[in-house]
BADOGU-506193 format. One record per residue (C-alpha): chain; x, y, z. Coordinates in steps of 0.1 Angstrom, whole numbers, plus 2048, in hexadecimal, padded with zeros to 3 digits. Example, Ala and Ser with C-alpha at 12.3 -4.5 7.8 and 13.67 -1.06 7.14 Angstrom:
% residues 2
+------+-----+-----+-----+
: unit :  px :  py :  pz :
+------+-----+-----+-----+
:    A : 87B : 7D3 : 84E :
:    A : 889 : 7F5 : 847 :
+------+-----+-----+-----+
//
This chain:
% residues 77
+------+-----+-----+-----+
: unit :  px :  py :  pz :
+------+-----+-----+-----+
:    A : 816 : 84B : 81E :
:    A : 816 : 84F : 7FA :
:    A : 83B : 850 : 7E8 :
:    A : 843 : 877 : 7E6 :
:    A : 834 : 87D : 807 :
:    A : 84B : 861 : 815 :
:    A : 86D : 869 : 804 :
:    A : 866 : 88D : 80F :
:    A : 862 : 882 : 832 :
:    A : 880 : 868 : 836 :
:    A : 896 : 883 : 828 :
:    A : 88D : 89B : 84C :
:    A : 89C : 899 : 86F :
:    A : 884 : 8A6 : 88C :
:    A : 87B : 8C6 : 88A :
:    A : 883 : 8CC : 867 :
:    A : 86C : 8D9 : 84C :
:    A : 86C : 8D2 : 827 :
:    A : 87E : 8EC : 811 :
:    A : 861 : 8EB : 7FA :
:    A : 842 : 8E1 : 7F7 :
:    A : 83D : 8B8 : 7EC :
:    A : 821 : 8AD : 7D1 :
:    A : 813 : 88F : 7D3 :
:    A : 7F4 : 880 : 7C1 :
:    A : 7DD : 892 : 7E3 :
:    A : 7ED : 8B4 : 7DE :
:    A : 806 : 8C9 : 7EB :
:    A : 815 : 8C9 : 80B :
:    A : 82C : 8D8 : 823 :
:    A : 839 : 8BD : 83B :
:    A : 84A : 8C6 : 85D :
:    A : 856 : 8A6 : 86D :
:    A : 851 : 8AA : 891 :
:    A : 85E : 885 : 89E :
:    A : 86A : 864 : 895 :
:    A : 85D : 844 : 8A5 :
:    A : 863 : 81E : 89E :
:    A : 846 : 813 : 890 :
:    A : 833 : 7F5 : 8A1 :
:    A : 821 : 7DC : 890 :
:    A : 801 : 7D3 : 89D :
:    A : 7F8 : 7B1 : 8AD :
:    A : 7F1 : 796 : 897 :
:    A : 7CE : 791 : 8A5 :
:    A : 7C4 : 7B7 : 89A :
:    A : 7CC : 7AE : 877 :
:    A : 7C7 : 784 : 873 :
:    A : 7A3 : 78B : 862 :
:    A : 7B0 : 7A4 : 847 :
:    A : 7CC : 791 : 840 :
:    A : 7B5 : 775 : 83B :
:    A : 7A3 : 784 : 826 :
:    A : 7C1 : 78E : 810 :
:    A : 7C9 : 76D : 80C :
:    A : 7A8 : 761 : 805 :
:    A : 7AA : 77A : 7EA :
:    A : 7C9 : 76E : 7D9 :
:    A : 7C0 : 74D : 7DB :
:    A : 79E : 753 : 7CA :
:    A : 7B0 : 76A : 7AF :
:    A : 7CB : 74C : 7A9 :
:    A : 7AB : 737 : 7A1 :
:    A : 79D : 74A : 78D :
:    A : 7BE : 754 : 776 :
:    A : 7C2 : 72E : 774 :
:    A : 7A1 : 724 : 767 :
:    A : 7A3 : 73D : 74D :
:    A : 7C5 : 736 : 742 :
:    A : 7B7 : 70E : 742 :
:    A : 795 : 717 : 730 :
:    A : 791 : 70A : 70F :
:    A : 774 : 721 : 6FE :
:    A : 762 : 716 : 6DE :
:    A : 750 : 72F : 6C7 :
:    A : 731 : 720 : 6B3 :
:    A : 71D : 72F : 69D :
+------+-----+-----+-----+
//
């Protein structure tokens, strides 16, 4: 959930409605809360390839930031 929507929502007990309408950068909205659950993390085997990926990522990126901070570049004209 985006910020304003989620400190709207962690402000309401079941049942309640907000007292006015929340903007966030989707609109405006009108939020009944209707429960509360603990949320549940999925397994790890649903998410090991996108996690992999996200590392591959930063890994990649902290390459690449360190080759340019390392390159020396020579203008000749």
């Amino acid at each position: 959930m985006v910020k304003p929507f989620a400190d709207a929502v962690t402000k309401l007990n079941p049942g309640q409605m907000t007292d006015q309408p929340v903007q966030s950068q989707f609109g405006w909205h009108v939020i009944k809360l209707e429960e509360k659950r603990a949320p549940t993390p999925p397994a790890f085997d649903e998410v090991k390839e996108r996690v992999r990926g996200i590392v591959q990522r930063k890994r990649i990126q902290t390459y690449l930031d360190d080759l340019r901070k390392n390159a020396k570049i020579e203008k000749k004209i």
